[in-house]
N, C-alpha and C positions, 0 to 999 in steps of 0.2 A: 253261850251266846243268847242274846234276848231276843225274843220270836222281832218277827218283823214287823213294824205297824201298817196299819190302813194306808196310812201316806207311803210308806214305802213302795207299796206293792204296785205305787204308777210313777213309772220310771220315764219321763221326760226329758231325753237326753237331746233333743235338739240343740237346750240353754248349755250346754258344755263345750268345750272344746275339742274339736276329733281324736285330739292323744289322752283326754280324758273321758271319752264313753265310755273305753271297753272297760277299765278298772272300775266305774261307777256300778255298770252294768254283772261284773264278776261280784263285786263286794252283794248289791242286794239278791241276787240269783244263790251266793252261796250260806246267806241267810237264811232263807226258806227252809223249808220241815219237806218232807217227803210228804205230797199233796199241796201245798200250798203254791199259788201262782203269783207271779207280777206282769201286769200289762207294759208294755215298752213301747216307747212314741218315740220316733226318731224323724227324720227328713230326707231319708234313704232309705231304698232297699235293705233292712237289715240282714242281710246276705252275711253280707262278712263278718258281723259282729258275733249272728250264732256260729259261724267257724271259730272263731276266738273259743267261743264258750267252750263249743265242740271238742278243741282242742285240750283244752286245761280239765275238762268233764266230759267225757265223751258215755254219749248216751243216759246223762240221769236225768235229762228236760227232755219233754215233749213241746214241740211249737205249734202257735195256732195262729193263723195271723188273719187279725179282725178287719183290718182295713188297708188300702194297696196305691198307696200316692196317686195321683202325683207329685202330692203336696206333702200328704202326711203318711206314715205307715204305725199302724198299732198293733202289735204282736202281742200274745199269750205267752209264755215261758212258764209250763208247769213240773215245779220238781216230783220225778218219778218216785215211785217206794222204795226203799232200801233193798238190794238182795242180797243174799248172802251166796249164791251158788256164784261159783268161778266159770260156770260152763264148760269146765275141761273135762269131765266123766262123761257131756252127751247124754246126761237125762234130765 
């Protein structure tokens, strides 16, 4: 897959329609490299949308969220590094 560009990486999903953020929002997040981030602009609480994510990737993003409506919200979504432990041994 081809790294993600500059543009990609600011996700302005207000311009979409609600049954098309989360797939916009899945497609550029699972672009990413391990380290790489995308800023997300929405017009809600993105609450439920990192559930989605959550759901389908649970735990390889970290969130940061820059700015808090009541108009607009700008969220960080940084993909985590790869692990390879399964955590079933407990070390």
């Amino acid at each position: 897959m081809p790294p993600v560009s500059d543009t990609d990486r600011f996700v302005d999903l207000r311009l979409l329609a609600a049954a098309d953020r989360p797939p916009r929002l899945l497609a550029v997040l699972e672009a990413l490299v391990p380290g790489d981030e995308a800023t997300i602009i929405v017009d809600h609480d993105p609450v439920s949308l990192r559930r989605q994510v959550d759901i389908v990737h649970p735990g390889r993003f970290d969130w940061h969220r820059l700015e808090d409506g009541p108009d607009l919200w700008r969220t960080v979504a940084r993909r985590r590094p790869a692990t390879t432990c399964c955590g079933s041994c407990g070390g």
